[in-house]
Residue frames relative to the residue before (quaternion, step in Angstrom):
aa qw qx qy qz dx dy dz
X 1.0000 0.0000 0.0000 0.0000 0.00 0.00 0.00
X 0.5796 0.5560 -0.4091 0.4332 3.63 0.96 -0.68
X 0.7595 0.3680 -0.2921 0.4500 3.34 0.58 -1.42
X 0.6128 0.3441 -0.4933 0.5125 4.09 0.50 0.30
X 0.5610 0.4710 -0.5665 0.3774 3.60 0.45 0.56
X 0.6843 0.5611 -0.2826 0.3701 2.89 0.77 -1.02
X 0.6325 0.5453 -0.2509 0.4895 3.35 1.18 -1.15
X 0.5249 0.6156 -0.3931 0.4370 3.83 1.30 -1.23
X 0.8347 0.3963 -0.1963 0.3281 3.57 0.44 -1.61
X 0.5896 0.5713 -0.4156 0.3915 3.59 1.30 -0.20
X 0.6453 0.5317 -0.3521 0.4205 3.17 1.20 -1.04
X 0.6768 0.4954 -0.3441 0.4220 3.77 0.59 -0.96
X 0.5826 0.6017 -0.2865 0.4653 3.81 1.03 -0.41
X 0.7466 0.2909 -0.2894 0.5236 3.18 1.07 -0.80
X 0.4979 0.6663 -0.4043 0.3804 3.30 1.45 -0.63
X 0.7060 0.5392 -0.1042 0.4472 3.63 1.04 -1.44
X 0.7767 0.2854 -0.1015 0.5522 3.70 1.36 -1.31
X 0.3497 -0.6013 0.5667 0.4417 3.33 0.48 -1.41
X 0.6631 0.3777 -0.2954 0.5748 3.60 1.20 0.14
X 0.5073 -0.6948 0.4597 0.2205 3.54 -1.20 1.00
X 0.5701 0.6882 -0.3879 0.2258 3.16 0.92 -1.21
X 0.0925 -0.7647 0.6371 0.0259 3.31 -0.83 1.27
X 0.4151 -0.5674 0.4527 0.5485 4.12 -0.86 -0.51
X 0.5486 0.5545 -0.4554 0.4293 3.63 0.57 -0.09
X 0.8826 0.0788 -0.2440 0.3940 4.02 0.26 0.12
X 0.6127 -0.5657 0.3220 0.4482 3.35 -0.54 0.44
X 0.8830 -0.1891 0.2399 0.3563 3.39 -1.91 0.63
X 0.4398 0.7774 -0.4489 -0.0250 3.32 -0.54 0.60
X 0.6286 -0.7496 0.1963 0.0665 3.17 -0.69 1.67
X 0.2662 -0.8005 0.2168 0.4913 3.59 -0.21 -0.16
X 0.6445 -0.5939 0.2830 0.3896 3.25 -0.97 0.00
X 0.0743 -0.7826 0.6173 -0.0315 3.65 -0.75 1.03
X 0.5249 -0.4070 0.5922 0.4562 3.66 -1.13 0.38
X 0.7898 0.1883 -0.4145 0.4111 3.86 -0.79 -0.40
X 0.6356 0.3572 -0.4626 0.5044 4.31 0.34 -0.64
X 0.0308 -0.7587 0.6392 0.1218 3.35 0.28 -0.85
X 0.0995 0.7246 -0.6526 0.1976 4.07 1.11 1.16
X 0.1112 -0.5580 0.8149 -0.1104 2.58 -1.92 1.68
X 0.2626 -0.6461 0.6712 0.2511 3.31 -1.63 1.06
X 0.2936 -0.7096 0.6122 0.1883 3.55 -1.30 0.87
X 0.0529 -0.7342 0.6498 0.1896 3.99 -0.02 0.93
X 0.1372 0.7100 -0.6809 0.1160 2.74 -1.96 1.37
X 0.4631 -0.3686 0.4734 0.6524 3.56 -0.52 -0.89
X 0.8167 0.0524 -0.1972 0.5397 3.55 -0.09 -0.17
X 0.0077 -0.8488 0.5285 0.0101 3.30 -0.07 1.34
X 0.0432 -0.8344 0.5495 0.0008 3.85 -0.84 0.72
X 0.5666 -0.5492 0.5023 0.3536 3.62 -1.10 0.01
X 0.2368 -0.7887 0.5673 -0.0054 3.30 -0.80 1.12
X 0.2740 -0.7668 0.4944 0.3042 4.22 -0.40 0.26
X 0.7514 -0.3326 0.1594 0.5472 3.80 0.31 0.86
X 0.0756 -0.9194 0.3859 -0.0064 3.00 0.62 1.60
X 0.7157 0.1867 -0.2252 0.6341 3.66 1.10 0.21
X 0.1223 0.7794 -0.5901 0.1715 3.61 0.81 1.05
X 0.7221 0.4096 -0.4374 0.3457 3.50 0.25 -0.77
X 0.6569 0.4309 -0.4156 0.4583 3.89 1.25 -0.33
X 0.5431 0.6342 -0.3749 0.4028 3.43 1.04 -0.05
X 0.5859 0.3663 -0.3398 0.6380 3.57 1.13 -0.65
X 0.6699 0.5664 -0.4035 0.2601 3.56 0.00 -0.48
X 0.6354 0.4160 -0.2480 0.6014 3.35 1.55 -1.02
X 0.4797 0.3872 -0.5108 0.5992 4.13 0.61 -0.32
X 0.7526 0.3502 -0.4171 0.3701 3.77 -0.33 -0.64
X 0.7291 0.4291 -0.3426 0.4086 4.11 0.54 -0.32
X 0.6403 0.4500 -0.3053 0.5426 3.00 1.40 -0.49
X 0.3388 -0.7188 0.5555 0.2451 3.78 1.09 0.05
X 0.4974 0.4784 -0.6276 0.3604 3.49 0.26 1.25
X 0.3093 0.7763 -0.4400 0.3288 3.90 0.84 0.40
């Protein structure tokens, strides 16, 4: 239940602002091709730097859009 509050209140912030940031999770930046900032929900949720980039290039690369 904590972590669908938490999730509830980011979404309505951004829903309401265009920004997620809520006090319940930590800093969270926008997204740019070079930060590539990902929020990781968890109980201890944190920013991550393109946390599944290397499968991400892998599918642009099979799909020949790389």
């Amino acid at each position: 239940m904590a972590l669908a509050d938490k999730v509830s209140d980011t979404w309505i912030a951004f829903a309401r602002t265009g920004n997620p940031n809520t006090p319940k999770l930590p800093n969270w930046p926008a997204f740019t091709i070079e930060n590539r900032a990902t929020m990781v929900l968890d109980n201890v949720s944190k920013i991550a730097k393109d946390p599944m980039g290397e499968r991400r290039v892998a599918m642009f690369r099979a799909l020949n859009l790389d």
